[in-house]
N, C-alpha and C positions, 0 to 999 in steps of 0.2 A: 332302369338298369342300375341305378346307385343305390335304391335298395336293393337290387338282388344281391348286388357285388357284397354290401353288408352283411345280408343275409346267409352269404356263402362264407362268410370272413368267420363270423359267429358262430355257423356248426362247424366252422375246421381249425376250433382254437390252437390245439397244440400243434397242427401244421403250419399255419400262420407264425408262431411264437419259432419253432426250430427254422424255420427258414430266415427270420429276422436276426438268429445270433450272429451270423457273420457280419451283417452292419452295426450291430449293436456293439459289437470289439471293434471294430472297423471305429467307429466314430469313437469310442472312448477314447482309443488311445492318442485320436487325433486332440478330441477335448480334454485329455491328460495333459497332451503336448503342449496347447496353447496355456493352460492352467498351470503348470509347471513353469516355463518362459515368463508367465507372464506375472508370477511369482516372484521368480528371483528377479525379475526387472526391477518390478515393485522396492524388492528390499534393496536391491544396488542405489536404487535411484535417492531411498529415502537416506542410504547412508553418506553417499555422497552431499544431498542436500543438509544432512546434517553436518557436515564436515565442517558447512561455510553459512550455518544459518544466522549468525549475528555479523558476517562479515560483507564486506563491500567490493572490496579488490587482492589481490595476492600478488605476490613477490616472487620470483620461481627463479632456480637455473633456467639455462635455454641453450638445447643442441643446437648444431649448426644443421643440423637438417631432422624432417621428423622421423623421431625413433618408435611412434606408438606399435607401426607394424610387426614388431617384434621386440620384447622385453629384455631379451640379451642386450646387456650391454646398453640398454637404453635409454638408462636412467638419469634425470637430469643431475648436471654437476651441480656441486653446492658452491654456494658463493661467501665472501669475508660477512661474519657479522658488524663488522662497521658499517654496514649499509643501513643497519636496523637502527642507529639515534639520527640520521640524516631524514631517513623516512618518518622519527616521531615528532620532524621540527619544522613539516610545513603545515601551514597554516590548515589546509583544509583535512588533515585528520585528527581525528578524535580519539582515536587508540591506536597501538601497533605490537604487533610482539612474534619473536620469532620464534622458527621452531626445529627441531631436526627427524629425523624416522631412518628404519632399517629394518632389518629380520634380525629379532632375537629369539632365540632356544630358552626355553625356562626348564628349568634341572628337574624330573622327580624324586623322590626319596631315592628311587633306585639306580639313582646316578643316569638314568637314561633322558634323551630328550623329548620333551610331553608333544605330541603330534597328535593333532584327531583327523586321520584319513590325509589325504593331500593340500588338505587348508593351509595358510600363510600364517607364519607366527610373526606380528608385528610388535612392532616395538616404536616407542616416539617420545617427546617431552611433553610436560604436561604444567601449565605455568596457575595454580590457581587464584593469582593474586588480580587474575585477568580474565573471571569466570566468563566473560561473552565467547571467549573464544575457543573452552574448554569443552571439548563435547562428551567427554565421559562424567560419572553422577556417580558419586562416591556412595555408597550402601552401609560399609563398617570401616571402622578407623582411621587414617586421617592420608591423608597429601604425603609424597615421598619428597624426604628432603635428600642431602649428601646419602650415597649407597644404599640409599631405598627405594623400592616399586613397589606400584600400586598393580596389581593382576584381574583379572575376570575373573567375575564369579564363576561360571560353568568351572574353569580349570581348577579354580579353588575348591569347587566341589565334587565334583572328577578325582582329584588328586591328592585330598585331606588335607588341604593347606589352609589356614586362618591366619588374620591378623596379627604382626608378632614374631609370624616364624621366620626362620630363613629358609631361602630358596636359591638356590644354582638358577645364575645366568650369563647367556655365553650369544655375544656378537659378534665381532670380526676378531676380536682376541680371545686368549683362552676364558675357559668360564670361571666365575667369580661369584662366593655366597653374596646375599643382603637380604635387608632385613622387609619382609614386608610388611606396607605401614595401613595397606589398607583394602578394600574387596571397592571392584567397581562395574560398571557396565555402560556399553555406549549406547547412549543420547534415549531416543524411542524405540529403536529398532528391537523385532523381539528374541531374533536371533540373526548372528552372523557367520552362520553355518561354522565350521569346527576353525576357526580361525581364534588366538590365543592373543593375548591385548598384556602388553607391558606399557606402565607408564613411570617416568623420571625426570628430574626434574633437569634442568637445560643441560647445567655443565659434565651431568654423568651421564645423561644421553653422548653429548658431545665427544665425551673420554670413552665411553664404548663404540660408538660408530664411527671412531677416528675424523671426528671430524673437528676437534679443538680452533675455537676460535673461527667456525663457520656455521652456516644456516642451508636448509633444505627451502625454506621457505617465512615468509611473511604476512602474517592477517593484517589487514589493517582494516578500522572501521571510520567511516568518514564522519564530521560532524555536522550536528543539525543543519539542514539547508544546504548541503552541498552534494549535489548530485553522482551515481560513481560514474557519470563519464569526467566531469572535473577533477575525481579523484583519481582518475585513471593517465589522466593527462598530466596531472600536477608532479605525481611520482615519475611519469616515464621521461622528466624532464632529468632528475638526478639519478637514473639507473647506469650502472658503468658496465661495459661491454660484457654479456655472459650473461646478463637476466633480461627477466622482461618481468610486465605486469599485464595481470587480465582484471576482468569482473568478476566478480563470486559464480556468477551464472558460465561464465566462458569458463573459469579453472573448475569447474564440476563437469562439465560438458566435453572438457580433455584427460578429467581423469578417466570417466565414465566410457573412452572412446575405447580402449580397447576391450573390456568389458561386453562394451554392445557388439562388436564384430564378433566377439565368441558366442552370446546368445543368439545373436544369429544366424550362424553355424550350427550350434546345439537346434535350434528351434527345427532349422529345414533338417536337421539329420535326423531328428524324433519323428517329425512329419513323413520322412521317406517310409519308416516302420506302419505308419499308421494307413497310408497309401499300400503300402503291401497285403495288411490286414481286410484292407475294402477290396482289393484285388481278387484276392484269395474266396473274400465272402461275396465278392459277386460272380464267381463257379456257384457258389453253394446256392445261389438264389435261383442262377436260373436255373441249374436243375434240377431244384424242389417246382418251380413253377412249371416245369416242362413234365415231370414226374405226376404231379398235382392235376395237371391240363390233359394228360394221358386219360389220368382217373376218371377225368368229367368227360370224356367225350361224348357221352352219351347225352349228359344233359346238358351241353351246350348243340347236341344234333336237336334234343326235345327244342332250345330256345328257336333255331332255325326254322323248326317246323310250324311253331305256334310265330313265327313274324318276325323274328330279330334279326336283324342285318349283320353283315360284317365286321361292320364300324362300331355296329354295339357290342358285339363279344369281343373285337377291340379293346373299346372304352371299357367297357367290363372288368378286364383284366389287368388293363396298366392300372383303372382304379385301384382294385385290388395293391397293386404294387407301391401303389403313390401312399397310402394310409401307412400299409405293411412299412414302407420306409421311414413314413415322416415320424411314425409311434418309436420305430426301432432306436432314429435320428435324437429323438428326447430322452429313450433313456439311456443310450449311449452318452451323451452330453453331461448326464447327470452322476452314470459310474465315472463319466471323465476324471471328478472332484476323487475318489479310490482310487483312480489311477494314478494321478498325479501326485498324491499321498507314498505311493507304492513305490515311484519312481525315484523319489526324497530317498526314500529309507534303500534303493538299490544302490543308488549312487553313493551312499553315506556307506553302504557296505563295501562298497570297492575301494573307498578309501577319495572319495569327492564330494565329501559333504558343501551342500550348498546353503547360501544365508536365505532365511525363510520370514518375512515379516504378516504370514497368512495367507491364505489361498485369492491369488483373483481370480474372478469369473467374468471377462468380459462379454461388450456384445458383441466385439466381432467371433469370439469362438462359439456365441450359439448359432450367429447367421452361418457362417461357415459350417459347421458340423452339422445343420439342419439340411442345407445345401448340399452337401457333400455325399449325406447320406441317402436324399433321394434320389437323385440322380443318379448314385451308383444301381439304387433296387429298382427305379423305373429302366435305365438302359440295358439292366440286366434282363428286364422283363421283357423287353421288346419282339424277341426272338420266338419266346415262345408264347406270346400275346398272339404272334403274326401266326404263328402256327395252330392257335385255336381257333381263327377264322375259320379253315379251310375244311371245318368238319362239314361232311355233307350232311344234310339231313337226313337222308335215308341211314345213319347210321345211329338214330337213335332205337330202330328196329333190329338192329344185328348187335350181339354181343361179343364184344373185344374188339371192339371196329378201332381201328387208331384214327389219326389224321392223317392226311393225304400227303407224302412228301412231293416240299416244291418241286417247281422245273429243277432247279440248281442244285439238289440234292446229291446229283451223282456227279458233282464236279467237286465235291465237299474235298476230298482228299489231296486233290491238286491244288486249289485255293490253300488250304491248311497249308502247304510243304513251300506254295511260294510265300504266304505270311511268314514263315520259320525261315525259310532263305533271305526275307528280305529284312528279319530281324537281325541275322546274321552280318549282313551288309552292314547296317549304318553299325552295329558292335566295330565293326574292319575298319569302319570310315570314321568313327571317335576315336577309336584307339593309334592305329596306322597313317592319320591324315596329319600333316603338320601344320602350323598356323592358326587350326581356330581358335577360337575364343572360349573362354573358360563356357560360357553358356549353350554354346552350339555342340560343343562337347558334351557338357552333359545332357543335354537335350536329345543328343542324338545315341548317345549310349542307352537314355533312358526309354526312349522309341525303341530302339533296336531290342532292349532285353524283355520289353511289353510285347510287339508284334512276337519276338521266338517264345515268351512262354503262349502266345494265344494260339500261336502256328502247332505248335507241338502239340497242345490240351486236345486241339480240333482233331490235329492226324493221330493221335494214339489209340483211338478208338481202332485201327487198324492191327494195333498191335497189342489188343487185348486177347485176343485167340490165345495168339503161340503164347503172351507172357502167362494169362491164367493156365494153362498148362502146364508150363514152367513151373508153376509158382506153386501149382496144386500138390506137389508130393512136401514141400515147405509147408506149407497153410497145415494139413494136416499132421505135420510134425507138430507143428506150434500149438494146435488147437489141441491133439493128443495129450502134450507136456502138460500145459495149462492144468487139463482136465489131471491128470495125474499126481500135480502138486498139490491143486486147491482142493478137491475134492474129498481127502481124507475131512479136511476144515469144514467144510459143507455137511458133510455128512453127520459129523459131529454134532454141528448145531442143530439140525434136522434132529439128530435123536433123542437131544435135549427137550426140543421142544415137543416131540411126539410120542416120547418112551411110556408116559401113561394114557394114551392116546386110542393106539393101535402099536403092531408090532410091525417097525423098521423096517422097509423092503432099500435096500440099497443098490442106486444106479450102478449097472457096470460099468471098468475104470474110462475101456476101452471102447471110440466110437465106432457105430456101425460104420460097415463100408458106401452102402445104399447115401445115409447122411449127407455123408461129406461131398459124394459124387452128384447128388445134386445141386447141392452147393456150389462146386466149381462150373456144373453146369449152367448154373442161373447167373453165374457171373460172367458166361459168355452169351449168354441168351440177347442181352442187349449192351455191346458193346458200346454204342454214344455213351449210355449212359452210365455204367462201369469205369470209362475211360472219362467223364465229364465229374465222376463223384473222384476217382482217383489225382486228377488233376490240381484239386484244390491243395492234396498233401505233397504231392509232385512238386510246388510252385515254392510249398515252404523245406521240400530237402531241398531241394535245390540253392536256395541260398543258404540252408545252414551249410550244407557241403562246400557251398565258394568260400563262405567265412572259412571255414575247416582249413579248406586247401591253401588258401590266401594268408590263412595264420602260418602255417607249416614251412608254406616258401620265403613266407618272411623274417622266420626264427633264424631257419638254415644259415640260408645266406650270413646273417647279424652275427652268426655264430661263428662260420669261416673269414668272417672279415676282422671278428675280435683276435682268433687265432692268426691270421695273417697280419696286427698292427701289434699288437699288445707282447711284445715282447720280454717284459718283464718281469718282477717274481708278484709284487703285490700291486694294487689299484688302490687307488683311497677316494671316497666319496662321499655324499650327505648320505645319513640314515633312510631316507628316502628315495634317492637311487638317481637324483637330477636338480639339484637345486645347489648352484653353484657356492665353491666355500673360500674363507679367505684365506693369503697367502700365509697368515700365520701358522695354516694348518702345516701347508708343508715345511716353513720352517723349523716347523717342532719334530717333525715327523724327520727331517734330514738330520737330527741332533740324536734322534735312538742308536742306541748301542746296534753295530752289524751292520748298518746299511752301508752302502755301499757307494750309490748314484740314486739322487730324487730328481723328475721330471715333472715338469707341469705343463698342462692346456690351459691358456688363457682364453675366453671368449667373451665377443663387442660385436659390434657395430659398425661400418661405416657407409662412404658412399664412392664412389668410383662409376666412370660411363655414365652416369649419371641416374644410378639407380643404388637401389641400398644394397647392401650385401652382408653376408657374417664375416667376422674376422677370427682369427684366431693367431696367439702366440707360443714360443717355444724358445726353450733356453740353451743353452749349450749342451747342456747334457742330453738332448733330444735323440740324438745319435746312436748311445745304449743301450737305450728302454724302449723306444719304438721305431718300427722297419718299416719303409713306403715302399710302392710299386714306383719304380722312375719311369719317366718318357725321357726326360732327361736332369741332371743332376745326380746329384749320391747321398750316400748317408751322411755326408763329410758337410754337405752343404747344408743341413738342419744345423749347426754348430756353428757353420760360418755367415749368418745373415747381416751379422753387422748393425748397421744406424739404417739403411736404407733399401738393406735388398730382402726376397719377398720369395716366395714360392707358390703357384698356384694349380688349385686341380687341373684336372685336365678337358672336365668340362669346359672350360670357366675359360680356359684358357684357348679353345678352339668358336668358343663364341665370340669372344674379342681379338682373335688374331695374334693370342700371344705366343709367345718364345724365348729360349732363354738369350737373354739381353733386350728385353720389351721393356721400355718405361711406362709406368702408373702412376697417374694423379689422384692420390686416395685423400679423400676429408676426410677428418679424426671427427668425433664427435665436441670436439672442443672449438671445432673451425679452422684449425691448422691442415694444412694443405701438405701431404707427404709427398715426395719424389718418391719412387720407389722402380728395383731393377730386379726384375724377373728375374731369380738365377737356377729355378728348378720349376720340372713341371710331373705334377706325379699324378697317377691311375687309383682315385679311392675304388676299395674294391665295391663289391654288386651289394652289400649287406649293408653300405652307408660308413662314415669317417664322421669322428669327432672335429675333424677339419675343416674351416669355414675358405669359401673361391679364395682367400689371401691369406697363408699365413706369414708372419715377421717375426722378431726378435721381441723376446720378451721386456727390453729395456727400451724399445722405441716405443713397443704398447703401453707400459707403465706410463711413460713423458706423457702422453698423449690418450689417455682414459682415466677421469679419476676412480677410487675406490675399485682398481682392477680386481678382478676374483678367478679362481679356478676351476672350470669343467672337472677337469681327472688330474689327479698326480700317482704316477709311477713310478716306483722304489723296486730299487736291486739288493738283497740282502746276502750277503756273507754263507753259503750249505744253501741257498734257496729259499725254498717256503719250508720251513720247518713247525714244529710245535712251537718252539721257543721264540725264534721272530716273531710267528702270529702275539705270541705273549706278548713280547718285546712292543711291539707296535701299537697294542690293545691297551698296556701300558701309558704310553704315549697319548692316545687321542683320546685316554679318560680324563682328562683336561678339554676337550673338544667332543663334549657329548652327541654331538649331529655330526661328526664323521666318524665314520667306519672304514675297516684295513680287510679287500678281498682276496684271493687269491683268482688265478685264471678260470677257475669252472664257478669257483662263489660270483665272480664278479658277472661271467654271462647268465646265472639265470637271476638275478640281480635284476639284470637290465630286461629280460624276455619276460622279466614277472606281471612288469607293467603292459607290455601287448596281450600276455596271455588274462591279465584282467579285462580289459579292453574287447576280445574276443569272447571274455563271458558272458557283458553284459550283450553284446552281439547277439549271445544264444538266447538271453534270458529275452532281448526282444522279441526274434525271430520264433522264440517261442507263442507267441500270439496267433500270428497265420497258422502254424501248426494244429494251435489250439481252436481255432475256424473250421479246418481242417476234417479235427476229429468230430467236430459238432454235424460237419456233411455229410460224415461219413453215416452217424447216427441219422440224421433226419430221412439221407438215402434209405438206409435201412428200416427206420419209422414206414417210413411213405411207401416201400413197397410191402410190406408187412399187408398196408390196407388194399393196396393194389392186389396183392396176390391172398387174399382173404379168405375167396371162395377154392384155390385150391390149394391151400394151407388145411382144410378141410376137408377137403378129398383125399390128401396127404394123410390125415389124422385117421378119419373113415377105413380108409384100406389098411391099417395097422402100423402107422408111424406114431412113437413116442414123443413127448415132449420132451425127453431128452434129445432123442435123434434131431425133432425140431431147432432147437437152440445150438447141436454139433451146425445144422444146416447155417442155419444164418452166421455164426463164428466162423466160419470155413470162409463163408462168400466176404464176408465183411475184412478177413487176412487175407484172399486171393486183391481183395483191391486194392486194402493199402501195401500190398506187394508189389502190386503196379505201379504206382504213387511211385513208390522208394527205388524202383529200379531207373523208373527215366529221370527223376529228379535225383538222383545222385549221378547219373551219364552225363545229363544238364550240368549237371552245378561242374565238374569237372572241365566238362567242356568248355564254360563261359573260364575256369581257372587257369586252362592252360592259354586262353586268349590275353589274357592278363600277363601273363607269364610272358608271354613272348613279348610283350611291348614292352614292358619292364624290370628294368636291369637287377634291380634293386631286390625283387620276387623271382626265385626259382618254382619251377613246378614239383611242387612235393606231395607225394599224394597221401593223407593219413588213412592207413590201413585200417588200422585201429578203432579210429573213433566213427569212418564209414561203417565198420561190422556193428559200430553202438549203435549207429544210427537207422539200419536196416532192425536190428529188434525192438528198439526203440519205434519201427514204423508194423510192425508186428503186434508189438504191446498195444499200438493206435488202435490197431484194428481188433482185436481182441475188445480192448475199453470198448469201442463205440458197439460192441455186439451186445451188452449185456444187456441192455433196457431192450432194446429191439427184440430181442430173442427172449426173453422173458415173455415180452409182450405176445411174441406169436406160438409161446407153448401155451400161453395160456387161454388160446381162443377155443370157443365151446364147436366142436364140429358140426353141431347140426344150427347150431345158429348162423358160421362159416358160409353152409350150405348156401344161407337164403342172404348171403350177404349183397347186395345191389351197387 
């Protein structure tokens, strides 16, 4: 039997090969995923390691509690550099030297700030008299002394900058020319994705990052023979309250910490897509295999006859499936290495360029994608493995004999509808249940949305009647157009190639009636399988349409809550639309001519209840420029917080019991311990607040955060938003190339731009299943071509053209993915409006719009997947048809 299975694999190449494409995208993008991950691992890892590769231990601020879990605010304070000659005068070290870092903006000619995508512009000192500890490699001209940087190549060459010139740069104060002295690049790494490297020497570091007369940190290297736990011991003996010391290996391991919890998020979030794409392609498998096992029944009745049991057209077939997979599994694995490639350049397009020090290929992503892949083609094969047994023998005497439906076949419909119902459940019981655990939750949402697409795929076979019905005065609308647009284009070229030939007979524009009506006919002929090939496209509108809805309810809302806080004429914020700016900004910004009143959002850190929390602050002028929903307090009480009182949301505030006159023991990130008295408690709206559980006064946050920075500042000008304030303002913050002056509709799609990137690459994922999809669509239509061979011939015989031929399969091939598109966008809305209701945050919105895209866009599918199939079956000879077996 394993040579037949072979046997049979070999005369049905291109059945074999279209049935593998759904694992074959299925496992790329898995082996993308892991190849991409494990990529910028690689390069995180290597830069991090080079950070601290000639050093032993490090010197650090140190929060009073950890702030990795979120970057707001969480940056260690910096400490006196008098620390830095105590630390060069014990015995057991050999070097030491300090250092400082920040975000700098580097100016280009066009006065604008140089940004590649959402990468970090770094900035730091760089001491070369101390080269063990220097990790940049200087390429052209020399070390920056007073009011010099040394910059990276990429941006030097990006931006026509060389050694010599001047360049704009701008840190917590406004920006300032210098001269640069040299081109450089860090350490081995061979990229570090669009991120921009300024380097200065200590004291103009220090004077741009306001940090005179302090340090971010400490290298030190130990000397011969002395171990760095000694060395770690010897320093922690003279550290003064607010630092600490690690090993090179520990302070790489906490840099690297938040890092990894993002790749790790990234990694299962790519995986989720790659998982949907095996999903989608194990429809496609089994009903090529089930399509395929139709074909043979004859000659799996012939095997019966001549002695083969059960258990060998069993074996026979999951064989079949086991190869089909394990071949699909490797070159999937191997487009992975393109995919992952593709993935670089998506994200770099939306503005996330990632650092790239070469592609890994590990082995756990081939064991994995290997695994993955047959497992999905053999389980998929099962169903209809079991179903090739039950041929009887005497059906290799009878023509068109099928396979015998199970006992259980006529319960098929009520089993489908409680799989769908009981998907529907554990969706009610993730979403509506309180208490679980982040994993039970999604575990149970992700059961629940698996059982309702399986429930639905099985029961819609029910509702292929009435929808090809439906569907059939559309199909041939579509098919009609098609034919009507493209057709002048075809013909043309036809005549090009045949005008010395013979003379031109041109198809007419308009299909026959006879056509298309068999066409919708043959699409209800066998509804499993109509509703089994439909389903794969089904599964991917279905989540393009939740992304859709989920985007739309989540604009909404963001959009009524900007208009219900944002009271003001102008917003001011970083060129890139979230990366918080310093206060100097709006000092400058409250000195233009016209304004009126400037407000700011401070955001940090702290800890409270004993868990962390966002903070945020506000100044007296809060009361002008922005309006809250109160439970209790007023607008008066933004203004009046004082040294020690505090206002909190109202979540925030019903979890802990509070009220107005509630005390709070809040820790500052410094370790001081605040009193604080509830004197307001306010409703952020459904769309989200700038607002973190605690806001205070802007002058208890300053005491107690160093290097405070700004969220948002909001300004009131003199006539409002006019031309001239805009002037006015623009004026202003071209001293401050990294903020920008919005008004209220600038500033919301500002901020929506970045979910509506977020939602693209959504698509550009979810484009995959799709594209599985369209490939079933084709294989269905391949596979029945050969199934219905003999009366594709008889068809031809009694006076059907090969044009009516190809209207016929165009027709049947849009009556399906019509189906597809109708229950997969019912679906997708369905699972949106479940969302919707659990979450405040998300209204249900439904996009009209991009639904209408995406029903032609499931038209256009079906159209695509006709044209090879329907080719194929105009061009079969009818008397060859005839004697087809």
């Amino acid at each position: 039997m394993i040579r037949f299975a072979l046997a049979g694999m070999l005369s049905r190449k291109l059945r074999t090969a279209l049935t593998a494409i759904g694992v074959v995208l299925g496992v790329s993008l898995i082996s993308g995923t892991y190849v991409l991950t494990d990529s910028i691992t690689g390069a995180f890892d290597s830069i991090f390691s080079e950070n601290y590769k000639n050093t032993d231990a490090t010197v650090t601020g140190k929060t009073a509690f950890d702030t990795t879990t979120d970057n707001a605010g969480g940056v260690a304070p910096p400490f006196s550099a008098a620390l830095l000659p105590e630390v060069r005068k014990l015995p057991e070290v050999g070097a030491a030297d300090g250092t400082v870092a920040g975000e700098v903006q580097l100016i280009g000619r066009d006065g604008k700030a140089i940004v590649f995508g959402g990468a970090p512009n770094l900035g730091f000192s760089v001491n070369p008299e101390l080269p063990q500890f220097n990790v940049l490699s200087l390429i052209s001209g020399g070390w920056p002394g007073p009011r010099e940087v040394v910059i990276d190549t990429k941006t030097a060459q990006e931006k026509g900058f060389a050694a010599g010139d001047e360049i704009g740069v701008q840190a917590r104060g406004a920006a300032q020319k210098m001269r640069i002295s040299g081109l450089v690049e860090f350490g081995a790494v061979s990229s570090i994705g669009g991120a921009t490297l300024a380097g200065f020497e200590l004291p103009t570091a220090q004077q741009l990052f306001g940090k005179v007369g302090q340090l971010d940190q400490i290298l030190i290297a130990a000397k011969d023979g002395v171990s760095q736990q000694q060395l770690v011991d010897a320093v922690g003996q003279i550290l003064p309250a607010g630092t600490q010391v690690r090993t090179a290996e520990q302070q790489a391991e906490a840099d690297s910490a938040d890092t990894s919890g993002f790749l790790d998020f990234f990694r299962n979030f790519l995986l989720v897509f790659g998982g949907i794409a095996l999903f989608v392609g194990s429809f496609v498998i089994a009903n090529s295999l089930s399509i395929t096992i139709a074909q043979r029944t004859r000659e799996f009745a012939t095997l019966r006859t001549l002695g083969a049991s059960r258990r060998q057209i069993l074996s026979s077939v999951v064989l079949e499936a086991l190869i089909t997979g394990l071949l699909s599994a490797i070159v999937g694995l191997f487009l992975g290495l393109a995919i992952a490639t593709g993935l670089f350049n998506l994200f770099d397009a939306v503005g996330f360029t990632l650092p790239n020090n070469g592609l890994v290929f590990q082995t756990r992503t081939i064991v994995v994608g290997l695994l993955v892949g047959v497992l999905v083609t053999v389980v998929a094969s099962l169903r209809p493995a079991w179903r090739a047994t039950r041929v009887p023998p005497i059906a290799a005497v009878r023509e068109g004999a099928k396979p015998i439906p199970g006992r259980f076949h006529r319960y098929r419909p009520v089993g489908a509808a409680l799989l769908a119902v009981a998907g529907i459940a554990l969706v009610v019981v993730g979403l509506f249940v309180n208490g679980l655990s982040t994993a039970t939750l999604l575990a149970a949402l992700g059961a629940g949305v698996l059982l309702l697409f399986i429930g639905v795929a099985l029961f819609s076979s029910r509702l292929v009647k009435p929808l090809a019905a439906a569907s059939d005065p559309v199909a041939r609308w579509a098919v009609v157009t098609l034919t009507v647009i493209v057709w002048p284009i075809l013909a043309l070229i036809w005549l090009v190639k045949r005008l010395f030939r013979r003379p031109a007979q041109l198809p007419r524009v308009l299909p026959d009636v006879p056509a298309t009506t068999i066409g919708g006919q043959n699409s209800r002929r066998d509804p499993a399988r109509t509703a089994s090939t439909a389903a794969a496209l089904m599964i991917g509108l279905a989540l393009v349409t939740l992304v859709a809805t989920l985007g739309a309810g989540i604009i909404k809302p963001f959009e009524d809550a900007v208009d219900g806080i944002f009271s003001a004429d102008y917003a001011i914020t970083a060129q890139n639309n979230f990366s918080p700016l310093s206060p100097d900004v709006a000092a400058a910004v409250a000195k233009t001519p016209g304004v009126e009143a400037v407000t700011s959002i401070r955001g940090g850190q702290a800890q409270a209840f004993g868990e962390n929390i966002q903070i945020t602050a506000v100044d007296a002028n809060a009361p002008d420029l922005l309006t809250f929903d109160w439970r209790s307090g007023s607008q008066q009480t933004l203004g009046a917080l004082g040294t020690n009182g505090a206002i909190v949301d109202a979540e925030y505030a019903d979890k802990h019991s509070l009220t107005t006159g509630s005390q709070i023991a809040m820790t500052t990130v410094t370790g001081k311990v605040l009193q604080l008295k509830v004197l307001g408690v306010f409703k952020p709206p459904a769309g989200g607040s700038p607002f973190g559980n605690i806001t205070l006064s802007t002058p208890t946050f300053d005491a107690n955060n160093p290097q405070p920075l700004n969220i948002y500042t909001f300004v009131n000008m003199t006539g409002g938003v006019t031309a001239a304030n805009t002037a006015a303002l623009d004026q202003t913050l071209s001293t401050f190339p990294n903020a920008k002056a919005l008004d209220r509709d600038a500033f919301k799609k500002a901020q929506t731009d970045g979910i509506k990137s977020i939602l693209n690459v959504l698509y550009v994922l979810l484009a995959l299943s799709v594209l599985v999809s369209l490939f079933g669509i084709v294989n269905t239509l391949v596979l029945t071509v050969f199934e219905r061979t003999r009366e594709l011939g008889m068809l031809r015989a009694v006076g059907l053209t090969r044009g009516q031929v190809k209207k016929m399969i165009r027709h049947e091939s849009v009556i399906t993915a019509l189906i597809g598109a109708v229950i997969g966008i019912v679906l997708g809305l369905g699972l949106a409006l479940l969302l919707a209701a659990r979450l405040e945050e998300i209204s249900f919105a439904v996009p009209a719009g991009q639904l209408i895209v995406f029903a032609v866009l499931a038209v256009v599918v079906g159209i695509l997947a006709a044209i090879w199939p329907a080719r194929r079956a105009a061009r079969l000879n009818p008397l060859e048809a005839l004697q087809y077996e």
